[in-house]
C-alpha positions as a LaTeX table, in Angstrom:
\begin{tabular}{lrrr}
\hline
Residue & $x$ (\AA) & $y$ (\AA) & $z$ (\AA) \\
\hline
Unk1 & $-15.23$ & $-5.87$ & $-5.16$ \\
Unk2 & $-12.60$ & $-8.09$ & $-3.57$ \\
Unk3 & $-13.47$ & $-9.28$ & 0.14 \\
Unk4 & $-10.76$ & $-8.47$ & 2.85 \\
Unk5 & $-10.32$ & $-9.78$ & 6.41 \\
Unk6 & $-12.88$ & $-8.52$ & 8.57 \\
Unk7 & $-10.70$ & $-8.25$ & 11.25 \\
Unk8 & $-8.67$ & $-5.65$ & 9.06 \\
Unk9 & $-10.11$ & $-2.39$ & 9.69 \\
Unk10 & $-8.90$ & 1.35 & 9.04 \\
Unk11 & $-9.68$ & 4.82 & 10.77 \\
Unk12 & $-9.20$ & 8.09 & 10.02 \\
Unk13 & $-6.34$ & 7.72 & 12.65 \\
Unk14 & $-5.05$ & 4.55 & 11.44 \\
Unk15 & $-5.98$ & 4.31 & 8.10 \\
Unk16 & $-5.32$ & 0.62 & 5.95 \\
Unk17 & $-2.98$ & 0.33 & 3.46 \\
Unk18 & $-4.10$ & $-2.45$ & 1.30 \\
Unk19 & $-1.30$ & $-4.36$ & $-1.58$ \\
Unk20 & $-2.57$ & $-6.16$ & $-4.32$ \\
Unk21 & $-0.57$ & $-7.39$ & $-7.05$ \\
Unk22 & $-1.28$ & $-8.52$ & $-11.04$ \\
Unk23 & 1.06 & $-10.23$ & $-13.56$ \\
Unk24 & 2.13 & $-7.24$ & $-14.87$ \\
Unk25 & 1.05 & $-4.18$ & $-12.00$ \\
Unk26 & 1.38 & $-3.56$ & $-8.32$ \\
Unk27 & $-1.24$ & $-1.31$ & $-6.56$ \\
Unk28 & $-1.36$ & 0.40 & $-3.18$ \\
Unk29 & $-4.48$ & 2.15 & $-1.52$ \\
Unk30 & $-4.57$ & 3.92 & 2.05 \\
Unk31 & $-8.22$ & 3.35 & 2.51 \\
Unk32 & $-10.34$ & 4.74 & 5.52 \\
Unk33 & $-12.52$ & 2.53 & 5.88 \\
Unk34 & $-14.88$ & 4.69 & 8.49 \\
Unk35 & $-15.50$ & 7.04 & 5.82 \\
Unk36 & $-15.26$ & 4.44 & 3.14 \\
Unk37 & $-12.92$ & 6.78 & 1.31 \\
Unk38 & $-9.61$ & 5.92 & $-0.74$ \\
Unk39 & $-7.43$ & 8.58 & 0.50 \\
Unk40 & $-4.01$ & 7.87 & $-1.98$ \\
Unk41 & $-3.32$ & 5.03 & $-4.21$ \\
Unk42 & $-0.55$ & 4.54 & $-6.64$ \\
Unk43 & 0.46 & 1.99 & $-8.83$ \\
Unk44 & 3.44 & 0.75 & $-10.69$ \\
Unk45 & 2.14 & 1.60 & $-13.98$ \\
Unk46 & 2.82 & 5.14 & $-13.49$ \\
Unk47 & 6.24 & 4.25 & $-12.87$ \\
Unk48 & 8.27 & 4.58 & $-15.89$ \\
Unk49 & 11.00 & 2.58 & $-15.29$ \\
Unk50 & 8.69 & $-1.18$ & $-15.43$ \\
Unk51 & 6.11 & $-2.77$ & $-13.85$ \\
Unk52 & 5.85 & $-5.97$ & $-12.62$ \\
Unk53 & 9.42 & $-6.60$ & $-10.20$ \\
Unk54 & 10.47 & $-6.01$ & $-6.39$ \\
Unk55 & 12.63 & $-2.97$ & $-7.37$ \\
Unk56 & 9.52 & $-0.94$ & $-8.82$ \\
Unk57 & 7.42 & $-2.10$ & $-5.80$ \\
Unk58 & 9.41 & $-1.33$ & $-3.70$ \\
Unk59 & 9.56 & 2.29 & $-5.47$ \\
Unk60 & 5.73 & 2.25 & $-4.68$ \\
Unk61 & 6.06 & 1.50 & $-1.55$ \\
Unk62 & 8.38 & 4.57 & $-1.11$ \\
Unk63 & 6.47 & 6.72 & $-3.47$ \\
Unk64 & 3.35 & 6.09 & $-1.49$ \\
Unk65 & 4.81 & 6.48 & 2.04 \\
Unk66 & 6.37 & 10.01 & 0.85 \\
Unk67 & 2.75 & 11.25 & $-0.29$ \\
Unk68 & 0.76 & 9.70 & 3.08 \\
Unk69 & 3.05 & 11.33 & 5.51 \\
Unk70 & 2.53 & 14.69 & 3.66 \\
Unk71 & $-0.97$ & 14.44 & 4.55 \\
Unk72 & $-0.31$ & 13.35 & 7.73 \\
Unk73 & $-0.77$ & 9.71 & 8.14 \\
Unk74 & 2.04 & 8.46 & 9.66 \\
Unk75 & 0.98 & 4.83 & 11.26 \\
Unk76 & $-0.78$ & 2.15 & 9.11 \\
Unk77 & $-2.78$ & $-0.76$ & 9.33 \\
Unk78 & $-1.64$ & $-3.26$ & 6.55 \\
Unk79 & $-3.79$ & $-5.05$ & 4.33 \\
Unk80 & $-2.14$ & $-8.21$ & 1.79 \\
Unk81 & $-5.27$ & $-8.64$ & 0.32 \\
Unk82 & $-4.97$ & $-12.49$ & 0.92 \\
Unk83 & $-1.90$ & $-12.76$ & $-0.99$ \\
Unk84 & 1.24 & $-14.49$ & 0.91 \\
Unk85 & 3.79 & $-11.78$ & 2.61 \\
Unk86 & 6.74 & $-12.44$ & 0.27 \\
Unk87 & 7.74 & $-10.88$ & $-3.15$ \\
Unk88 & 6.24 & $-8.00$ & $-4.48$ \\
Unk89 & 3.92 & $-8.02$ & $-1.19$ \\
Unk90 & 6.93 & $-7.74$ & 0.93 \\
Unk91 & 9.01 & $-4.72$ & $-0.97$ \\
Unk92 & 6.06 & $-2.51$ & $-1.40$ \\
Unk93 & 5.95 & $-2.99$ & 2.94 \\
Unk94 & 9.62 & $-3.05$ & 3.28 \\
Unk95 & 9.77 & 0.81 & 1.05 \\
Unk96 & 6.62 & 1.85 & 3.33 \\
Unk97 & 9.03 & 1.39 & 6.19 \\
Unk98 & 12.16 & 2.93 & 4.92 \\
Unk99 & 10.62 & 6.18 & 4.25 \\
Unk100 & 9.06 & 5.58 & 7.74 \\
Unk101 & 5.23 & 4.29 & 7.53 \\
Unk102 & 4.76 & 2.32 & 10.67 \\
Unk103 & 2.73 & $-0.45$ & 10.43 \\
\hline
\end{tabular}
């Protein structure tokens, strides 16, 4: 299990929606971490149109805030995982909050 931030933290109201990227994949989790429960996660391999470059993660980004503000959820905490806020990190975020996540 990867370490986060300890000052990162997500409730049931304001659960954390954590980014971490591969060569090849980009995964996204809304995590409470209360409850310790992964409440959606999606990731560009189920895409089918590629995997690994800012268009498709930005398409998870989207995809992702659709399905959380179904259930609900409609302010998140965000979690980079360590990585730097550019790239892929950044258009996953940046689709969040054009389907309107608020981070």
């Amino acid at each position: 299990m990867k370490r986060f931030d300890k000052r990162i933290k997500g409730t049931k109201e304001r659960p954390r929606l954590v980014v971490t990227r591969t060569l090849s994949s980009v995964y996204a989790q809304i995590i409470d971490d209360e409850a310790g429960n992964t409440i959606f996660g999606i990731s560009s391999k189920s895409l089918k149109e590629g995997r690994g470059n800012k268009i498709v993660a930005e398409k998870v980004g989207e995809l992702l805030a659709e399905k959380v503000l179904k259930l609900g959820i409609k302010k998140v905490v965000f979690d980079r995982a360590g990585k730097i806020y550019h790239g892929r990190i950044k258009a996953v975020a940046d689709g969040a909050r054009k389907k309107g996540l608020e981070f």
